[in-house]
C-alpha positions in Angstrom: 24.3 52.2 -61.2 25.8 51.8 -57.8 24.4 48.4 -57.1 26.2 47.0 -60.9 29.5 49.1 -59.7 29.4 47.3 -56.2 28.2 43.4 -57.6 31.3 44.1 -60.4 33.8 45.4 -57.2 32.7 42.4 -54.9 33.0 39.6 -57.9 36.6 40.6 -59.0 37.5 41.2 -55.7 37.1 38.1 -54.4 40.1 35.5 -53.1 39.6 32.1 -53.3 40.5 31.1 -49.0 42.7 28.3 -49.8 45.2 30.5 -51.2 45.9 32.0 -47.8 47.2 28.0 -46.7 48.4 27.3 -50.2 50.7 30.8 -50.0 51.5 30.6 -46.4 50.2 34.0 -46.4 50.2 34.9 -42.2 46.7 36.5 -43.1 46.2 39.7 -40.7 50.3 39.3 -39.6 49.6 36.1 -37.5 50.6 32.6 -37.3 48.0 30.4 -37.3 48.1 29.7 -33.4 47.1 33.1 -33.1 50.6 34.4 -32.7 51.4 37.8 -33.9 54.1 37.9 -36.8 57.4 39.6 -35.8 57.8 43.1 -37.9 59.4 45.2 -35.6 61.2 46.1 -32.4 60.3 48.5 -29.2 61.4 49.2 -25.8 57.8 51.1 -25.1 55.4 48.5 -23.8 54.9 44.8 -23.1 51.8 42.4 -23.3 52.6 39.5 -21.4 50.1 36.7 -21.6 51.9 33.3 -22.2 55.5 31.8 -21.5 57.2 29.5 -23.9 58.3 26.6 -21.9 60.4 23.6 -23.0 59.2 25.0 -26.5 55.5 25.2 -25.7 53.7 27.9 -24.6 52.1 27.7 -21.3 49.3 30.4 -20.2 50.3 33.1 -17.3 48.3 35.6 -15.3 48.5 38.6 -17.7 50.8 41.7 -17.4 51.4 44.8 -18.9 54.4 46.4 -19.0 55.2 50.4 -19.7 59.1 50.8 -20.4 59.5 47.5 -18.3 57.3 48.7 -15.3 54.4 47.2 -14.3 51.2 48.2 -15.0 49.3 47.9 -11.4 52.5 49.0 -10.2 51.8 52.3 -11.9 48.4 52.7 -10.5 48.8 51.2 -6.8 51.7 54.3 -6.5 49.1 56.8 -8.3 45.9 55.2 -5.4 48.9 55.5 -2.6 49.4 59.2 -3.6 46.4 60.2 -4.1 46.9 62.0 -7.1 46.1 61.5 -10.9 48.1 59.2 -12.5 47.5 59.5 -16.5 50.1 62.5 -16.8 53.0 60.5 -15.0 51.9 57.6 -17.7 52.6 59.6 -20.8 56.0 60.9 -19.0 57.1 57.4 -18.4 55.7 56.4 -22.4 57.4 59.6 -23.8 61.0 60.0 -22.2 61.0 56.3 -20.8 61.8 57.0 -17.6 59.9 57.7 -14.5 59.7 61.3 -13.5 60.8 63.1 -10.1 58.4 65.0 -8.2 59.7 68.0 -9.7 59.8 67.1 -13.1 55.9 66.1 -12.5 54.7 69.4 -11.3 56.7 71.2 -14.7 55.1 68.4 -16.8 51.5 68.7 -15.4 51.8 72.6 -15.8 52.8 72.6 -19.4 50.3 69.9 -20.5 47.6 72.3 -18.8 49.2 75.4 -20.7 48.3 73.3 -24.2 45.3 72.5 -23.2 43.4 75.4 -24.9 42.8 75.2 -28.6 44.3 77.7 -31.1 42.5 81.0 -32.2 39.3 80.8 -34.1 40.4 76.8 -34.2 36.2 76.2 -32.5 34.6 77.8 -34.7 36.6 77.4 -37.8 37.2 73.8 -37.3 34.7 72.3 -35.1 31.9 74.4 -35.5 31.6 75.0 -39.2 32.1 71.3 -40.2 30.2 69.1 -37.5 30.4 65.7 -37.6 28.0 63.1 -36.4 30.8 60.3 -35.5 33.4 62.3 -33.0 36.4 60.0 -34.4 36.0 61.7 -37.6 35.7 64.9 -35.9 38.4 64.1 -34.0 40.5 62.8 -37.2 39.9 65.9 -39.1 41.0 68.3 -36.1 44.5 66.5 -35.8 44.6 67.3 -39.6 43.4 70.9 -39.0 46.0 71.5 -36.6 48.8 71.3 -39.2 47.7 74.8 -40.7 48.3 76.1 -37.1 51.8 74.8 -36.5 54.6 77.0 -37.9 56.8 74.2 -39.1 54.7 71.0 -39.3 57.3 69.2 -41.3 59.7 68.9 -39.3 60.4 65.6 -37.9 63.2 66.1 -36.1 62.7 64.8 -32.6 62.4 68.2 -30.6 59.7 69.7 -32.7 57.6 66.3 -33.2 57.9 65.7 -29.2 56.6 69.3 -29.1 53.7 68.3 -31.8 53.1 64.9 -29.7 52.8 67.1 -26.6 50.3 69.9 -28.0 48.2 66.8 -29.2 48.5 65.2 -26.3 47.3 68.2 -24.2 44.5 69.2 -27.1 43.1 65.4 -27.7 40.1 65.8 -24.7 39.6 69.7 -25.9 39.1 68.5 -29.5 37.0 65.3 -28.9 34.3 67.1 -26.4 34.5 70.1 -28.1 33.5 68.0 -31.3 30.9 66.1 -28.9 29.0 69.3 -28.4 28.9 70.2 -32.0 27.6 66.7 -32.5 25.2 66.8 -30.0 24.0 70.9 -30.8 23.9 70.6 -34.4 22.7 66.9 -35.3 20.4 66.3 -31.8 19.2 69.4 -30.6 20.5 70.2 -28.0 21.8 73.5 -26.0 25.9 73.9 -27.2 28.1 74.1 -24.2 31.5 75.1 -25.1 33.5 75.4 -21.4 37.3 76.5 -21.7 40.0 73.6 -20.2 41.3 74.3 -16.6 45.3 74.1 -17.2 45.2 73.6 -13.5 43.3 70.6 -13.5 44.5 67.0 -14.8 43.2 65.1 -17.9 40.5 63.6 -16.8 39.2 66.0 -14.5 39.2 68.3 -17.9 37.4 66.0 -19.9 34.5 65.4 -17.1 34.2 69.4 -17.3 33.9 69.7 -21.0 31.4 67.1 -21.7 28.9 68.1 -18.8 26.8 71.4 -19.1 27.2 72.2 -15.2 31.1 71.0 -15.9 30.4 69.1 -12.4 31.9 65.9 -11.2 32.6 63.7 -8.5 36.3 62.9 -7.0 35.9 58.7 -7.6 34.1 59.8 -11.5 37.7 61.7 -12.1 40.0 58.7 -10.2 38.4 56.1 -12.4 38.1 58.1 -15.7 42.0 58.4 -14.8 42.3 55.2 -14.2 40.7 54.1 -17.2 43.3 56.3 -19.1 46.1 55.1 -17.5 45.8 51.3 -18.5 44.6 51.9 -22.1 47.4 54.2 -22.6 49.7 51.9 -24.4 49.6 48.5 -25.3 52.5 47.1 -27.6 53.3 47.8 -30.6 51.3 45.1 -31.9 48.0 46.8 -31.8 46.5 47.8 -35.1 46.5 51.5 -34.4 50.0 51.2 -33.0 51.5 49.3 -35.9 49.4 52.2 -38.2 51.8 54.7 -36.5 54.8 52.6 -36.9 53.9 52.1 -40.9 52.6 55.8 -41.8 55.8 57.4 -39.7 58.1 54.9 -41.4 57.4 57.3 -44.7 58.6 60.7 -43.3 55.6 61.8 -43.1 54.3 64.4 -40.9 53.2 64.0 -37.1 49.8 65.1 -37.5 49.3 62.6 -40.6 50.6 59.6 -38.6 48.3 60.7 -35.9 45.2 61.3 -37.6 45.8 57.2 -39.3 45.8 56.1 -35.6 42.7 57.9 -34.9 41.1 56.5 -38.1 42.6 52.9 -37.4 40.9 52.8 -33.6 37.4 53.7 -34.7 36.8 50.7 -36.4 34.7 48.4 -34.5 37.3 46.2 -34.5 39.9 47.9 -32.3 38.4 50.9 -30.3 34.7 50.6 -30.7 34.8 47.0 -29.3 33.4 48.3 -25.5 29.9 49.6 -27.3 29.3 46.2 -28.4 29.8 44.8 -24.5 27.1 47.7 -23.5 24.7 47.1 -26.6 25.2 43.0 -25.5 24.3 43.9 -22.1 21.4 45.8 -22.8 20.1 42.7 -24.9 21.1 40.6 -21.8 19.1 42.8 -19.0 16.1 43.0 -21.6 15.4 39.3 -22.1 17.4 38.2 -18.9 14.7 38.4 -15.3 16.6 37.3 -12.7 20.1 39.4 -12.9 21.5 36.6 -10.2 20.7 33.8 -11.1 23.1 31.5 -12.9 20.7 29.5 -14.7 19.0 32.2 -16.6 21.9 34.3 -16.8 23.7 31.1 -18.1 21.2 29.8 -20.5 20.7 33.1 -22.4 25.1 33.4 -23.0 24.5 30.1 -24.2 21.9 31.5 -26.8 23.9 33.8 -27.4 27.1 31.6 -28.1 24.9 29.3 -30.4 23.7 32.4 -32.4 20.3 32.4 -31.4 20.5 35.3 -30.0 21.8 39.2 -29.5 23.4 40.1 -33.0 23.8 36.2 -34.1 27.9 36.5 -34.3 28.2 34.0 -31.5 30.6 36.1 -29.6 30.3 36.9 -25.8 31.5 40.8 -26.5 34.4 41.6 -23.6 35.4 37.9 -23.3 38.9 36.9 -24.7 41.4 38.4 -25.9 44.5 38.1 -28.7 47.2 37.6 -25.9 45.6 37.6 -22.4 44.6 33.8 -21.4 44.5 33.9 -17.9 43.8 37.4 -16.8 43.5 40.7 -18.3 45.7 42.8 -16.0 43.6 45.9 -17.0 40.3 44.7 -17.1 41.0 43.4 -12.9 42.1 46.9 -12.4 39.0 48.3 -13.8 36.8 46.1 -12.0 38.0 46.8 -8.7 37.4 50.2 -9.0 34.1 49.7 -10.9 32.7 48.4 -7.5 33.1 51.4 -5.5 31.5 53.4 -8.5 29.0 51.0 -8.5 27.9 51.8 -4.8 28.7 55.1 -5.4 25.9 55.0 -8.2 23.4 52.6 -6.6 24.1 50.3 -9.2 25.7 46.7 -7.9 23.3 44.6 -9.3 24.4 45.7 -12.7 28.0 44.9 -11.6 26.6 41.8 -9.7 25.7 40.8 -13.8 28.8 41.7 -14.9 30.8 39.5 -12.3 28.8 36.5 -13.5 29.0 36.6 -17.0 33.1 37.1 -16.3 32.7 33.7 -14.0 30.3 31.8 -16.3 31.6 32.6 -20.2 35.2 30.9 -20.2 33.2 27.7 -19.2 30.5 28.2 -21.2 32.6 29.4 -24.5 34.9 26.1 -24.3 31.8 23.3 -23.5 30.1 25.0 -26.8 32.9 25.8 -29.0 34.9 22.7 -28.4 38.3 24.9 -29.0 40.0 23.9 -25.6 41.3 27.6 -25.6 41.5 29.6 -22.5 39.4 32.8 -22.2 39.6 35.7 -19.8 37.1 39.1 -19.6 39.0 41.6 -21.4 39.3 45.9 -20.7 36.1 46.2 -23.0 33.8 44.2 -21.0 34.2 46.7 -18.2 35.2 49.6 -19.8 31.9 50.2 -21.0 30.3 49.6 -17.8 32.2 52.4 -16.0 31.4 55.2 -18.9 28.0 54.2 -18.2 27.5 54.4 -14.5 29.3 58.4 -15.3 26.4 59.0 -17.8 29.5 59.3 -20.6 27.7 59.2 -24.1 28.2 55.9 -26.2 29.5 58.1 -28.1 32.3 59.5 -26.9 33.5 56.1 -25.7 36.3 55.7 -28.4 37.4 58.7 -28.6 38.2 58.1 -24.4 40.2 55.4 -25.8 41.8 57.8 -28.0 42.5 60.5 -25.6 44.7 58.0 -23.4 46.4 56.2 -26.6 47.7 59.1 -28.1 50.5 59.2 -25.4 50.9 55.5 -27.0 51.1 56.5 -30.6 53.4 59.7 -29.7 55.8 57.4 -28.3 55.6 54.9 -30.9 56.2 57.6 -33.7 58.7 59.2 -31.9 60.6 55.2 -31.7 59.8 54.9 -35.1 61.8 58.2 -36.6 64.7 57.6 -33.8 65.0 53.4 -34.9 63.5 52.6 -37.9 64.9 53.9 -40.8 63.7 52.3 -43.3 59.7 52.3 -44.7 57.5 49.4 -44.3 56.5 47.5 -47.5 55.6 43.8 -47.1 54.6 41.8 -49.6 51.5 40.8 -51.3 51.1 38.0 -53.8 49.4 38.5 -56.9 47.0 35.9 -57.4 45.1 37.1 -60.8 46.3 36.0 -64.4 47.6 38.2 -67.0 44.5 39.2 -69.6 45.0 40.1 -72.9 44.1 43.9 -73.4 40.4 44.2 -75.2 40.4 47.3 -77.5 37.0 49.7 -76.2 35.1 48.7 -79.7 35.1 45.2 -79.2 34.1 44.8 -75.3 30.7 43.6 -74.4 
């Protein structure tokens, strides 16, 4: 029955693709240079990849910008001070202004106060309804924390910064608490269920959940913090980002708005993009014998690019990226730091590989694909690498991404309610033809 339902769903379902041209329709909100369409304003972040000069846009090195600062700016003053960084980013994201040294200290102390989980919340919420993705785990806990909040409808902007804080503090709790579940109830394996440290920062927290012996090395914590600092926030443009902007333009509430993000970054497409690098790379090493050389390495992306081999998509996974042309500001970050983990770990001929794949695929991806367009190794194609060489689950690799962009979202929801005003409702044309209705007793 399912199989007729589907077949009748996909037939009258279907959009003929000249349509898109004939309508002008800026399919997926983009002009068709790849351009993103204009729907909205912020003051939150910046992706700076190109500059329009004389009316044509020329590629730049790429930047990101938090509230106008720079991005490596951001984490060269977190290296200098030794200190973790993430908590000063969602400061900066939230209140748009960098904090004192005092104001720090107060913000770091009440994150680690909301760390904890409410009363009964683990075994009501987590434990009782397992899930095997931790996404939708994660989803259904921002959900679940409505029931606990004493005035979740509120949307005024002292109780929703109080909501975006709580989340904020909770996001790690809820996604390795859901990762335990996950791993007890569908794998097999002994539940650990270890209560946050206020006293410690974010990352160091989430390192201390997921592991049984809650151990973990100084440079594991810098670079998971690191890692959560630079994916933090990233324009409005973003799908999950815009998903905030769009549910919060309704008056909904903040855990509704949240929970869309949450659902919007575990597609494949958006947050789940770093898997793909790893499962690429194990395909690579596998069928790939000598790591250093540039001729093998070189003749199987080729392969790959002609879709002869990996998954057949002809994508180089990690390479490229929407804006960035030049350089990925976040991904040179990431590398840089990857090294030393890589030594750390006894891994650098991994990271040997990944270094030439980043050198060969621009060249490689333009000579087969004819495009002429500039491509640069995005966050993902090291991303993955580095919550590999900590022994971090596949698994739990989006919902990493989602424990740093929350402070993103927050912010964004928070700039929606204070500027928007008005609900988002673009327009779709109808394309079908008026049909004469057919009385039940004469349809066949």
């Amino acid at each position: 029955m399912f199989d007729y339902f589907s077949r009748l769903a996909t037939l009258n379902d279907k959009i003929d693709p000249s349509f898109y041209q004939i309508y002008d329709v800026k399919r997926g909100l983009r002009y068709s240079d790849g351009r993103g369409v204009l729907v909205g304003l912020t003051r939150i972040g910046d992706v700076v990849g190109y500059e329009v000069r004389d009316g044509e846009k020329a590629a730049v090195p790429g930047r990101l910008l938090y509230r106008g600062y720079d991005i490596e700016d951001l984490v060269r003053d977190t290296e200098q001070r030794d200190e973790f960084g993430f908590e000063q980013a969602v400061f900066l994201l939230l209140f748009g202004e960098l904090p004192t040294a005092s104001q720090l200290a107060e913000f770091r102390a009440l994150l680690g106060t909301m760390r904890a989980l409410p009363e009964h919340f683990v075994n009501d919420m987590i434990m009782k309804a397992p899930s095997s993705d931790i996404m939708n785990k994660l989803a259904r806990s921002v959900l679940a924390c409505y029931s606990y909040d004493t005035d979740p409808e509120d949307t005024g902007v002292q109780n929703v910064l109080k909501q975006s804080l709580e989340l904020i503090a909770r996001f790690p709790t809820m996604a390795a608490y859901g990762f335990q579940a996950k791993r007890h109830y569908y794998d097999g394996k002994s539940l650990y269920i270890h209560n946050p440290d206020p006293a410690l920062s974010t990352a160091e927290n989430l390192l201390r959940l997921i592991r049984a012996d809650k151990a973990y090395t100084r440079l594991e914590a810098e670079l998971l913090d690191l890692s959560l600092i630079i994916h933090a926030e990233h324009g409005g443009g973003n799908n999950s980002s815009f998903a905030i902007h769009v549910v919060s333009s309704s008056d909904t509430d903040t855990y509704s708005a949240i929970s869309a993000a949450v659902g919007s970054l575990k597609g494949k497409r958006h947050g789940g993009a770093n898997i793909k690098v790893v499962e690429m790379m194990d395909d690579i090493k596998e069928n790939v014998r000598d790591w250093s050389s540039e001729r093998e390495v070189g003749g199987y992306l080729r392969k790959i690019v002609r879709k002869e081999a990996f998954d057949r998509s002809g994508l180089i996974y990690g390479q490229g990226h929407a804006v960035y042309t030049v350089s990925d500001p976040r991904a040179l970050l990431l590398r840089e730091k990857a090294k030393k983990l890589a030594e750390e770990k006894g891994m650098l001929d991994e990271y040997g590989l990944y270094r030439l794949i980043e050198r060969l695929a621009p060249e490689l991806v333009a000579e087969e694909k004819q495009t002429g367009k500039l491509i640069c190794a995005n966050v993902d194609f090291y991303s993955g690498f580095v919550y590999s060489m900590m022994d971090i689950p596949r698994e739990l690799f989006t919902p990493i991404f989602a424990i740093s962009r929350v402070a993103g979202w927050a912010a964004h929801r928070i700039e929606e309610l204070v500027s928007g005003g008005r609900i988002y409702r673009p327009a779709f044309k109808n394309v079908g033809s008026p049909r004469a209705f057919i009385p039940l007793e004469q349809r066949r």
